[in-house]
C-alpha positions as CSV (number, residue, x, y, z in Angstrom):
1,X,-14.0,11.7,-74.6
2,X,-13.2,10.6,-70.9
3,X,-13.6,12.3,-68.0
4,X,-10.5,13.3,-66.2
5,X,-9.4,12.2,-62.8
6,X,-10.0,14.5,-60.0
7,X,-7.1,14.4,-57.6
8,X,-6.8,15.4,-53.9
9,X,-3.6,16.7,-51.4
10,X,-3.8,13.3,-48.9
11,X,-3.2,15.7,-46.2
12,X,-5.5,18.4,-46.5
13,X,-7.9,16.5,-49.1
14,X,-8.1,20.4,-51.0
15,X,-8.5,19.8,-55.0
16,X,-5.0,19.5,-56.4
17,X,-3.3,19.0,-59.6
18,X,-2.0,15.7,-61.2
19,X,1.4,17.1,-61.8
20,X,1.6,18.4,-58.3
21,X,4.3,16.8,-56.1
22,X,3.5,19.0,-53.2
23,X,0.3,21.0,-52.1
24,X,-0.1,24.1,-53.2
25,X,-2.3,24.5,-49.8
26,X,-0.8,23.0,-46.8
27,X,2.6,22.0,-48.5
28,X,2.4,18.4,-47.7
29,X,5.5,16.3,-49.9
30,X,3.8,14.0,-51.4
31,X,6.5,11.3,-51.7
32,X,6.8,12.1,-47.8
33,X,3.3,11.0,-47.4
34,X,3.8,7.5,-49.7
35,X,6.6,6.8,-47.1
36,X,3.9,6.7,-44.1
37,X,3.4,2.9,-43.0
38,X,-0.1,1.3,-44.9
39,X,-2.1,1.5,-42.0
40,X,-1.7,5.0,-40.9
41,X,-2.3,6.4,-44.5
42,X,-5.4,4.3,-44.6
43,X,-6.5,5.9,-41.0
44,X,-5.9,9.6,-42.8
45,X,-8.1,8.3,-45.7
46,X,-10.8,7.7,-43.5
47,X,-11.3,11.9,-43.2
48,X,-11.2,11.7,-47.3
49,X,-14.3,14.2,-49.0
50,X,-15.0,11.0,-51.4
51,X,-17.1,8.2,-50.1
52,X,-15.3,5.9,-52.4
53,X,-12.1,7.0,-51.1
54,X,-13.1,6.2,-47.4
55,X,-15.1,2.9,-48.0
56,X,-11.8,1.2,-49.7
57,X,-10.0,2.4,-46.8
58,X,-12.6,0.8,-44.2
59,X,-13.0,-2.2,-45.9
60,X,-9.0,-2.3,-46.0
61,X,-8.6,-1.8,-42.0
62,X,-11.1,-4.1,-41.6
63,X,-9.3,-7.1,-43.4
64,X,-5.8,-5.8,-41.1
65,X,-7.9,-6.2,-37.7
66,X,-6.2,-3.8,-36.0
67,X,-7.9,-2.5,-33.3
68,X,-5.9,1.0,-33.2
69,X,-8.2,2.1,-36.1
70,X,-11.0,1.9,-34.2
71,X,-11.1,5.4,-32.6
72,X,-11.0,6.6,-36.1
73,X,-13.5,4.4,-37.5
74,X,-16.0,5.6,-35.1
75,X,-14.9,9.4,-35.6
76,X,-15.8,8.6,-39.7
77,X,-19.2,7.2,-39.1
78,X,-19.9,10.1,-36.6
79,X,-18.4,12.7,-39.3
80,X,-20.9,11.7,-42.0
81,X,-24.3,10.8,-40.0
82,X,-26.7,10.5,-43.2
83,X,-24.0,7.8,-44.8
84,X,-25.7,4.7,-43.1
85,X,-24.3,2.1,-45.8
86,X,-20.5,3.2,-44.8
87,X,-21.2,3.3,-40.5
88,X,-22.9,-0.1,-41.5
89,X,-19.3,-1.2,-43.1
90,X,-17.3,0.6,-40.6
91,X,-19.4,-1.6,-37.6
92,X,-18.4,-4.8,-39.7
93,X,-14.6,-3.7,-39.9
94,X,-14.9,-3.3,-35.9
95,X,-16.6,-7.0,-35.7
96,X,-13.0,-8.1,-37.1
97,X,-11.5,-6.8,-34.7
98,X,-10.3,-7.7,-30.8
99,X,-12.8,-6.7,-28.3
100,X,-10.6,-4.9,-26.4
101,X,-10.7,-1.0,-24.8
102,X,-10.3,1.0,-27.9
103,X,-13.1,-1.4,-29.9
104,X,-15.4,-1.1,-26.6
105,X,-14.8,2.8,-26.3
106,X,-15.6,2.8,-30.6
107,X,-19.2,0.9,-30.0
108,X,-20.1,2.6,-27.2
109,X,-19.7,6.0,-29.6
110,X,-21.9,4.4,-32.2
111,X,-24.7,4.0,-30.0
112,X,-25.2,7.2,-30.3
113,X,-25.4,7.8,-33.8
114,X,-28.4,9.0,-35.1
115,X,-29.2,5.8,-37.6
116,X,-31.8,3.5,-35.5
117,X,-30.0,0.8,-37.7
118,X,-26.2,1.4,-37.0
119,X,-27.4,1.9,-33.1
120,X,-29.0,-1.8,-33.0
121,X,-25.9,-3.0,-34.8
122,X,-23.3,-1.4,-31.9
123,X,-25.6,-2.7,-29.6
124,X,-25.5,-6.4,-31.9
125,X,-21.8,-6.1,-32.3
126,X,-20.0,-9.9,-31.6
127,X,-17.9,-10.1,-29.3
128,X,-19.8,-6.9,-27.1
129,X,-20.7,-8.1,-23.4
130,X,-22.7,-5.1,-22.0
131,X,-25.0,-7.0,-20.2
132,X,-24.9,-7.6,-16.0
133,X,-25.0,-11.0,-15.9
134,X,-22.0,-11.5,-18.1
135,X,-20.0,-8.6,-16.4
136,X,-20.4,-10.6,-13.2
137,X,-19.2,-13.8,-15.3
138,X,-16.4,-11.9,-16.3
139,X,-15.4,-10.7,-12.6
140,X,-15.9,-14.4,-11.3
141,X,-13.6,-15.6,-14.2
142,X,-9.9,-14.9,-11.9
143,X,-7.8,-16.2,-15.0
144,X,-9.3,-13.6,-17.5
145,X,-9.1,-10.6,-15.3
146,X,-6.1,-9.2,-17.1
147,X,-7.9,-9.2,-20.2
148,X,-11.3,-8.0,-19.2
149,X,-10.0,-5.4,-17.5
150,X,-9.7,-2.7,-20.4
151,X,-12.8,-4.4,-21.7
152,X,-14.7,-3.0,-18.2
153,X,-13.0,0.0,-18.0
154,X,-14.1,1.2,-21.7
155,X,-17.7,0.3,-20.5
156,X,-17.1,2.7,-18.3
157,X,-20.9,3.9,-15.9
158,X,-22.5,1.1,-18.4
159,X,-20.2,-1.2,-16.5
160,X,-21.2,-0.1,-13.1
161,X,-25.0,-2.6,-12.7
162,X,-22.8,-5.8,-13.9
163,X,-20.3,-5.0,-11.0
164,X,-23.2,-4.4,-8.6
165,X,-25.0,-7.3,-9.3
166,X,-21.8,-9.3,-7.7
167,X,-21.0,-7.4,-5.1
168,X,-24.6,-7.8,-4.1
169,X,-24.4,-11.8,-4.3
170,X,-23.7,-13.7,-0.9
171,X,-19.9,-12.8,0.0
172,X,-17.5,-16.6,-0.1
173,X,-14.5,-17.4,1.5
174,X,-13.1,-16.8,-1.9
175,X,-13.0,-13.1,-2.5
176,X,-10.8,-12.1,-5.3
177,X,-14.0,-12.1,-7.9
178,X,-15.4,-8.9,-5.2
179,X,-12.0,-7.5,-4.6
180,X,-11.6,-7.1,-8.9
181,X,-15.2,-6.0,-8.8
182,X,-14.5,-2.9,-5.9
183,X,-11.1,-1.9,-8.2
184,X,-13.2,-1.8,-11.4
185,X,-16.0,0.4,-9.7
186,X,-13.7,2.3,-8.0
187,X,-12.1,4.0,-11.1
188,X,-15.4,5.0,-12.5
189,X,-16.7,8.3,-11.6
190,X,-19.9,8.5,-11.1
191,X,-22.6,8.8,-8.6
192,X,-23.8,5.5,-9.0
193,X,-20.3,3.9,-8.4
194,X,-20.1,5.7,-5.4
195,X,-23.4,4.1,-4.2
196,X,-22.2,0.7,-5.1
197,X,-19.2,1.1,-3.3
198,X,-21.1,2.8,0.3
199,X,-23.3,-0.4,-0.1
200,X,-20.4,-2.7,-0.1
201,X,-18.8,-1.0,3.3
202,X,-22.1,-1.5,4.9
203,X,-24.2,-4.5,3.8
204,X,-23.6,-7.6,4.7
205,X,-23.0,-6.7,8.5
206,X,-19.9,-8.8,9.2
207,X,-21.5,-10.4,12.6
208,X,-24.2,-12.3,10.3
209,X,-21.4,-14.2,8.2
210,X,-19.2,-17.4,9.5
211,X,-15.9,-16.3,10.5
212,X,-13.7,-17.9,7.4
213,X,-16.4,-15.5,5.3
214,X,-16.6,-12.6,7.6
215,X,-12.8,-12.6,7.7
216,X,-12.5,-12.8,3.4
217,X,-15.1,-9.7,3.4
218,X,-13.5,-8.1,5.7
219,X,-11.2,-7.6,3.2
220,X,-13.7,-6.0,0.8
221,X,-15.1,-3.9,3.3
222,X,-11.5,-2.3,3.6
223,X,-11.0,-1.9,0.1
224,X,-14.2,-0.1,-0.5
225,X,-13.7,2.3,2.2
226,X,-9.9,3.1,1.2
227,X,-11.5,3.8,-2.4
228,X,-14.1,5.9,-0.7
229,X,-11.6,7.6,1.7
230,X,-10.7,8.9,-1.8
231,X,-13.1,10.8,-2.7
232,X,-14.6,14.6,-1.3
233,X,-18.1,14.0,-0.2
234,X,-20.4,14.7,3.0
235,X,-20.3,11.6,4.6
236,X,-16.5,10.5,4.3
237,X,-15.7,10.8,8.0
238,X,-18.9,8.9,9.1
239,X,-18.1,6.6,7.0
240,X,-14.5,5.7,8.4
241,X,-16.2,6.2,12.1
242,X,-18.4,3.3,11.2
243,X,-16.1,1.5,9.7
244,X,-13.8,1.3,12.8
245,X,-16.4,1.6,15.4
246,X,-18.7,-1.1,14.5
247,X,-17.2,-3.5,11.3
248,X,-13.8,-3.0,13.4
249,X,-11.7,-2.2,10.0
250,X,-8.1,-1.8,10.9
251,X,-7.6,-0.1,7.5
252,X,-10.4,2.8,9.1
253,X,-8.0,3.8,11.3
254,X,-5.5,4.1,8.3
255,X,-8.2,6.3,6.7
256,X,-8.8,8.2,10.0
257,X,-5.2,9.3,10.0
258,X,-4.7,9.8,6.0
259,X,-7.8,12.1,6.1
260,X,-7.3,13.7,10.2
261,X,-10.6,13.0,10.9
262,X,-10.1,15.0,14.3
263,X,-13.6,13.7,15.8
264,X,-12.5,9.9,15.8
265,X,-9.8,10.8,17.8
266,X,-10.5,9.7,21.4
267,X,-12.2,6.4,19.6
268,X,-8.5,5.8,18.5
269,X,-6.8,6.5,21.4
270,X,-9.4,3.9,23.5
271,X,-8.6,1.5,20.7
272,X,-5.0,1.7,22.1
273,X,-5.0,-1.5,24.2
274,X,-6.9,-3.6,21.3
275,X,-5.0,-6.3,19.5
276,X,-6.3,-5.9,16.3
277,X,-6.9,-2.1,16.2
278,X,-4.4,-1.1,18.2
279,X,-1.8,-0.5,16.4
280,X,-2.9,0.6,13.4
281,X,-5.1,3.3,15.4
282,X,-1.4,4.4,17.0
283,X,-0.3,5.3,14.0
284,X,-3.4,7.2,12.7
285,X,-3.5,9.0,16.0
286,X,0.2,10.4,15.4
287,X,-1.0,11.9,12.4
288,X,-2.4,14.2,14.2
289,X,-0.4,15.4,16.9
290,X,-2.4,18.0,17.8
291,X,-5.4,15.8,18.9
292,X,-2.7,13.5,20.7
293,X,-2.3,15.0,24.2
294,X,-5.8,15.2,24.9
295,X,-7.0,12.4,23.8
296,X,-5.0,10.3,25.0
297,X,-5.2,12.0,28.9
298,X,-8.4,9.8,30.2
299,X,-7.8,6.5,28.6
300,X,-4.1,6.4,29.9
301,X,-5.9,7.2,33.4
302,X,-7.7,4.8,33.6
303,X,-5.2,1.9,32.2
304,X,-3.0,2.8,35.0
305,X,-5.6,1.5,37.7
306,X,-5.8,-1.9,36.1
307,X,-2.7,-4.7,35.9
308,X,-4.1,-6.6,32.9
309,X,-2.3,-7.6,29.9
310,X,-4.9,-5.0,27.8
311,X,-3.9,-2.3,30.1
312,X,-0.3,-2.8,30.1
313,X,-1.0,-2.8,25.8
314,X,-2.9,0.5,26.0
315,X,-0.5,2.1,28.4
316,X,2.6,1.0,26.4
317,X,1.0,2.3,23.3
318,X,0.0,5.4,24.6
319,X,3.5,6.5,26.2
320,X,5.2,5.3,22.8
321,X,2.7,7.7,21.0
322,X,4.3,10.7,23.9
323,X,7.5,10.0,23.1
324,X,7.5,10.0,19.3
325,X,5.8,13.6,19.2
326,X,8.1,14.5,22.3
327,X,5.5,15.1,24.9
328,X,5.4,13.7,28.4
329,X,2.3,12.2,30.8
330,X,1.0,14.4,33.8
331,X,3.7,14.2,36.3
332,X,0.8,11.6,38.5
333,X,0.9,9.4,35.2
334,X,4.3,9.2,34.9
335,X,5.4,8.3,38.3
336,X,2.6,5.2,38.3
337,X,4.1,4.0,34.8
338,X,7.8,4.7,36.0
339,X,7.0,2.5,39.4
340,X,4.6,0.0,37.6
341,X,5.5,-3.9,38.1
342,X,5.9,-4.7,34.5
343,X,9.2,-3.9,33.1
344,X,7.6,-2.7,30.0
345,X,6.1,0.3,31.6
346,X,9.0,1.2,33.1
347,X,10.9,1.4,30.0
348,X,8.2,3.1,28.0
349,X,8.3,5.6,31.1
350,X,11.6,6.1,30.6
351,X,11.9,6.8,26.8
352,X,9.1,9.4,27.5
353,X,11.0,11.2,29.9
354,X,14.6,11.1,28.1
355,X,14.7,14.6,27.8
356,X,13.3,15.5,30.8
357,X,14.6,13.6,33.4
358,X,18.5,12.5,34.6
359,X,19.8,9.9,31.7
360,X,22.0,7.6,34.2
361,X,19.2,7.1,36.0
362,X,17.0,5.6,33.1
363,X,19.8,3.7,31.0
364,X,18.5,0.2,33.2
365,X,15.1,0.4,32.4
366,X,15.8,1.4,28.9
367,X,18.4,-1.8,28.6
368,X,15.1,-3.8,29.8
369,X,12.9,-2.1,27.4
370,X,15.8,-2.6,24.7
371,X,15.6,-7.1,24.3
372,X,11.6,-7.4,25.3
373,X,9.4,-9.1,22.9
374,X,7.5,-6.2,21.8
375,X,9.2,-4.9,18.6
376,X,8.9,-0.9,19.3
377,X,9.2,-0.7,22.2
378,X,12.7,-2.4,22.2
379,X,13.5,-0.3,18.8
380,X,13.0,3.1,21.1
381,X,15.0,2.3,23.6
382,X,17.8,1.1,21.3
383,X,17.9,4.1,19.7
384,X,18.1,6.2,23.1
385,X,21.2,3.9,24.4
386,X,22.6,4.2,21.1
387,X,22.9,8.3,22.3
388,X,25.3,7.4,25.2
389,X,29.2,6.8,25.3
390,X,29.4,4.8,28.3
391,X,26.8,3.8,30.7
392,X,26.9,2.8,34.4
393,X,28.3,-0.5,35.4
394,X,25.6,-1.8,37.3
395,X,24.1,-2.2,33.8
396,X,26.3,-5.1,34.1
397,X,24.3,-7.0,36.7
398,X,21.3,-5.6,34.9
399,X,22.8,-7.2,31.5
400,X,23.6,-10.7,33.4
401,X,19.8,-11.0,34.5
402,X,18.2,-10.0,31.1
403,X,20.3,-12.6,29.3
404,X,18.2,-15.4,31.2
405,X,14.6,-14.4,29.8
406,X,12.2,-11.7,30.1
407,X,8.4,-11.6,30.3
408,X,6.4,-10.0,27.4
409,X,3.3,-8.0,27.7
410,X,1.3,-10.8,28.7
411,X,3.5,-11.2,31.5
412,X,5.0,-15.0,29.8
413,X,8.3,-15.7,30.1
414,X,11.0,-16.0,26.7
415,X,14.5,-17.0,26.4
416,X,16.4,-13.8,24.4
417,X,16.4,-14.6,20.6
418,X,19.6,-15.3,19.5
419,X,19.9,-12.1,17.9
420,X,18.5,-9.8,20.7
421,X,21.6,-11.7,23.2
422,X,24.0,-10.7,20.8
423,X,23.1,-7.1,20.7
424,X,22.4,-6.8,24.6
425,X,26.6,-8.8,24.7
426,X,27.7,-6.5,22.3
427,X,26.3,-3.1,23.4
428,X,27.6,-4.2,27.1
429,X,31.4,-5.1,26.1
430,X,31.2,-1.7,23.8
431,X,29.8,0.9,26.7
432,X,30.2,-0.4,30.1
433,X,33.5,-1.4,29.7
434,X,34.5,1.5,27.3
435,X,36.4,2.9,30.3
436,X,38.0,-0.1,32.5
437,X,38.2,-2.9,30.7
438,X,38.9,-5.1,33.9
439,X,35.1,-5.1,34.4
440,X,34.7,-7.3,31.4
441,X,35.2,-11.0,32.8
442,X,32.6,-9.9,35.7
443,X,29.9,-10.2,32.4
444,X,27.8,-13.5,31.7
445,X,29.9,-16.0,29.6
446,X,26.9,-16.5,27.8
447,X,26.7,-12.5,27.2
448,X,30.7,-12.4,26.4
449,X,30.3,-15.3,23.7
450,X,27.0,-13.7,22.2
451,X,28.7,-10.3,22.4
452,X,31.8,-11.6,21.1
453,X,29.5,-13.1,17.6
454,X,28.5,-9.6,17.0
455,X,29.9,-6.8,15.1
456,X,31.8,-4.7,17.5
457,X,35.2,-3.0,17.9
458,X,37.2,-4.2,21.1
459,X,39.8,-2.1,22.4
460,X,43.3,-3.9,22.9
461,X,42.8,-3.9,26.6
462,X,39.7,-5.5,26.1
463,X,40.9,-8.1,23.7
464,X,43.8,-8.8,26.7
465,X,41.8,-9.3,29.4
466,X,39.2,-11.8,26.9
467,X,42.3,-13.4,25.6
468,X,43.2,-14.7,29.3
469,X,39.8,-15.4,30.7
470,X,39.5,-19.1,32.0
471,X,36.5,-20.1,29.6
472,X,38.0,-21.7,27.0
473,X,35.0,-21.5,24.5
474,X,34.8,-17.5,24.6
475,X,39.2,-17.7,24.3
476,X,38.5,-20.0,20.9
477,X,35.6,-17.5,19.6
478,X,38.1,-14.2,19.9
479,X,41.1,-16.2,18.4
480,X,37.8,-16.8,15.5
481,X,37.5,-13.3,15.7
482,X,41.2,-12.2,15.3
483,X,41.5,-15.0,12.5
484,X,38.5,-13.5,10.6
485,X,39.2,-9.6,11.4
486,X,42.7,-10.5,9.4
487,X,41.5,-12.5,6.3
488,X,39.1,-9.2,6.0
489,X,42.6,-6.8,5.9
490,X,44.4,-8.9,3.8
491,X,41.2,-9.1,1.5
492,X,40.6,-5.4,1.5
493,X,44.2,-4.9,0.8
494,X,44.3,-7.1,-2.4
């Protein structure tokens, strides 16, 4: 006489009956459960209480290749530790498959099983790169990085001496092999990440390299200290204090502001009148407002005394930085900036002092400040005209002289951008002749046509006295005007 079957609920694996179409235990439906796709009933078969049961379903998953099994492969060979013929099978199904994350996070769970056999298989697995050398072959490989990347990041600390070994090799004027390597190490935590990465920022000084390479590792260097900045530990704001002190990192000063590291304060503040720090250590330094003022007190001091291009840079910098947090110079400092030669000074003295001082009196100096080369200072003192109805008219004469050139910080002189005329023409015909329009054919032709290009509103007194004006090109470009200003109504209208 045979034996009979033994049958068991797929869900709960609890003894059933073979009559049963639902578990007397946990209720599973049956026919619910032979709707499931293939692959995810074979995944549940894995945690089956019949070695036969879960061998047919790793042998199965190994033929499909499907590398979303392996989690679950690795859980079943973990599950049943004295089973060394099935981990054995389970290893081979993960040799079928991709060697991508979830295979690499499966083998790297193996290892620790307790079998010395199914260990050296993990370890033997094909496909499995664990070693440094081949990590480093991975990071200088820049069309694979897409696909090694889960592949490294599954590795996970084991990772961590393959990425060091690179960014220990002699930096290239090629960096994007370092810059993957920093990005990998820099989502691992661990201590010895950390290390890599505080190697990196310091070694090799940037003064011993050519300049083509120092300038690629520069690079580097600023990655690995943003993903330091990152991170809590003891030495963070020593760290971005080197980092902009000696390698001269503009992205320290980015750091410096991000983090408020209040001691590197004055550091930034001297930085002021640097090209390549400058800037960047502006806008740091505004992050902390607080520190501003007195920082900011001796270096400006001592700018004053000196007519060079740097100390024009710092001073300019410096009074921008004043007037975004709303603070104003010692009265001594101001007065020096406000009489200075160079019209920049005199304009950044003037946005400073907006709210303190008389407006009519500053509108000139902010009209030259308004079409200089340098980008923020012109932006500031467009956006304190743009506060004012009407100005003076001896802005007019002011206008005229702009529209022929002005010198930039370096004291060169530049024609006005095409652009920069036609704001300077249009803010002129729009606020000093708001109120008498008879002023208007006193302006530069060349600031009436510019003007005239731009997108203003002109009064009907205005557009009379244009319309009889004896230059015949600016009559043409307001009949263009008229013509266009129409064909825009009728459009509208339709």
């Amino acid at each position: 006489m045979s034996e009979q079957p033994t049958w068991f609920c797929p869900e709960c694996h609890a003894e059933v009956g073979a009559q049963d179409t639902r578990c007397p235990h946990c209720g599973a439906d049956f026919d619910a459960w032979a709707a499931r796709p293939y692959g995810e009933r074979l995944i549940l078969t894995l945690q089956h209480p019949l070695s036969e049961a879960r061998m047919s379903a790793i042998i199965a998953l190994g033929k499909r290749g499907d590398s979303a099994a392996a989690p679950a492969l690795a859980a079943c060979a973990l599950a049943h530790p004295s089973d060394v013929v099935q981990a054995l099978e389970i290893l081979r199904a993960l040799a079928r498959m991709p060697a991508n994350a979830q295979r690499e996070a499966a083998r790297s769970a193996l290892l620790t099983h307790p079998a010395h056999a199914v260990r050296s298989a993990a370890r033997a697995l094909p496909g499995t790169h664990t070693d440094a050398a081949q990590i480093a072959r991975w990071c200088h490989d820049l069309a694979e990085h897409a696909e090694v990347e889960p592949r490294i990041a599954a590795l996970g600390s084991a990772a961590i001496p393959g990425l060091r070994a690179l960014l220990a090799e002699p930096p290239e004027v090629v960096n994007a092999a370092r810059l993957f390597a920093l990005q990998m190490l820099a989502r691992i935590d661990a201590p010895a990440a950390h290390s890599a990465l505080r190697e990196t920022l310091y070694q090799p000084p940037l003064d011993r390299l050519a300049p083509v390479v120092a300038e690629a590792e520069r690079a580097v260097k600023s990655a690995a200290l943003t993903a330091l900045a990152a991170r809590e530990y003891g030495e963070r704001a020593d760290d971005i204090a080197w980092a902009f002190n000696v390698a001269r990192l503009p992205e320290a000063a980015h750091c410096a502001g991000a983090q408020r590291v209040h001691a590197l304060a004055p550091a930034l503040a001297r930085a002021l009148d640097d090209d390549v720090l400058g800037a960047p250590a502006a806008t740091a330094l505004l992050a902390m407002p607080d520190a501003l003022d007195a920082a900011l007190r001796a270096p400006l001091t001592d700018w004053l005394q000196r007519d060079t291009a740097r100390a024009r840079l710092g001073t300019l910098r410096t009074l921008l930085c004043l007037a975004q947090v709303r603070l104003c110079p010692q009265p001594a400092a101001w007065r020096q900036a406000w009489r200075a030669a160079h019209p920049a000074l005199r304009a950044a003295a003037a946005r400073v002092a907006w709210a303190q001082r008389p407006r009519a009196a500053l509108i000139p100096a902010l009209l030259h400040g308004a079409v200089l080369p340098e980008a923020d200072l012109a932006q500031a003192c467009r956006d304190a005209l743009a506060a004012l109805d009407a100005w003076p008219l001896r802005t007019l004469r002011v206008g005229n002289a702009l529209a022929r050139g002005v010198p930039d910080i370096y004291g060169d002189h530049h024609a006005l951008p095409r652009g920069t005329l036609s704001w300077l023409g249009a803010a002129l015909i729009t606020h000093t002749a708001h109120a008498r329009p008879s002023r208007l054919p006193r302006m530069d032709i060349l600031l009436l046509r510019a003007g005239l290009a731009a997108d203003i509103t002109l009064t009907p007194a205005q557009r009379a006295q244009l319309a009889r004006h004896p230059d015949a090109e600016l009559r043409a470009a307001l009949r263009q005007r008229q013509r266009s200003a129409r064909w825009w109504q009728r459009r509208r209208g339709h």
